[in-house]
C-alpha positions in Angstrom: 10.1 22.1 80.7 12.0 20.8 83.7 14.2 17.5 83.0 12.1 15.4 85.7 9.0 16.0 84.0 10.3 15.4 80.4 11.9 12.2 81.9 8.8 11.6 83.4 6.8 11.8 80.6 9.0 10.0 77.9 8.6 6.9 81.0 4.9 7.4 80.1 4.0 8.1 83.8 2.0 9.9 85.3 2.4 12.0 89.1 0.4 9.4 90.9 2.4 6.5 89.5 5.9 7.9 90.4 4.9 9.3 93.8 3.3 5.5 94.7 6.5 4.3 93.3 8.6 6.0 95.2 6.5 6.3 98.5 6.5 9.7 98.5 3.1 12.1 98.6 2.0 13.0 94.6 2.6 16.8 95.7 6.3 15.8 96.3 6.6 15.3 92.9 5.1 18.3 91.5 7.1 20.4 93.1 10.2 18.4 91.3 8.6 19.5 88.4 7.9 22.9 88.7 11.6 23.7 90.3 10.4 24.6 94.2 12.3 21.5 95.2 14.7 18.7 94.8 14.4 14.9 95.8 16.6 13.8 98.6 19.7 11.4 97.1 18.6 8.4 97.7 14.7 9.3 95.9 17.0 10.9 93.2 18.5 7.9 92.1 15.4 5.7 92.3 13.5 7.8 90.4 16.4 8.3 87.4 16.1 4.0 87.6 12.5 4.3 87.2 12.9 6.5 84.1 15.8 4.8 82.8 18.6 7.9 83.0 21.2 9.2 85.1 20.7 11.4 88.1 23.0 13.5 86.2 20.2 14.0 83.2 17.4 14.5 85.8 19.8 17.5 87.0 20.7 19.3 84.0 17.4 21.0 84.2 16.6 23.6 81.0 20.0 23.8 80.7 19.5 22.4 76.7 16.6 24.7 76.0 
C-alpha cells in the first residue's frame, strides 16, 4: 500500500475530505495513491500537516514492505 494512503487512512480520512482540504480535485488524490503521480511541494507538505508526518514519510513509499 502506498505511504499517502496508509497515512491517509491512519488520519481516518477519506479522498473527498483531503482533496476539499487541500483544494485540489478528489482524482488528484487518487492518483497519489495509486503511484501515477506526485503532489507539487507546497500540497506535499500540507497534506503530511494534515496527517500529522513528515513529507519524508509520505515519500518513502513501499519502501518498508
Amino acid at each position: 500500500m502506498n505511504s499517502i494512503k496508509r497515512h491517509r487512512e491512519a488520519a481516518g480520512m477519506l479522498q473527498e475530505e483531503v482533496a476539499g482540504r487541500l483544494g485540489v480535485h478528489q482524482t488528484a488524490v487518487s492518483q497519489w495513491e495509486v503511484g501515477n503521480t506526485l503532489p507539487r511541494a507546497a500540497t506535499l507538505k500540507k497534506l503530511a500537516e494534515l496527517y500529522g508526518c513528515t513529507v519524508d514519510e509520505l515519500l518513502k513509499g513501499g519502501e518498508e514492505e
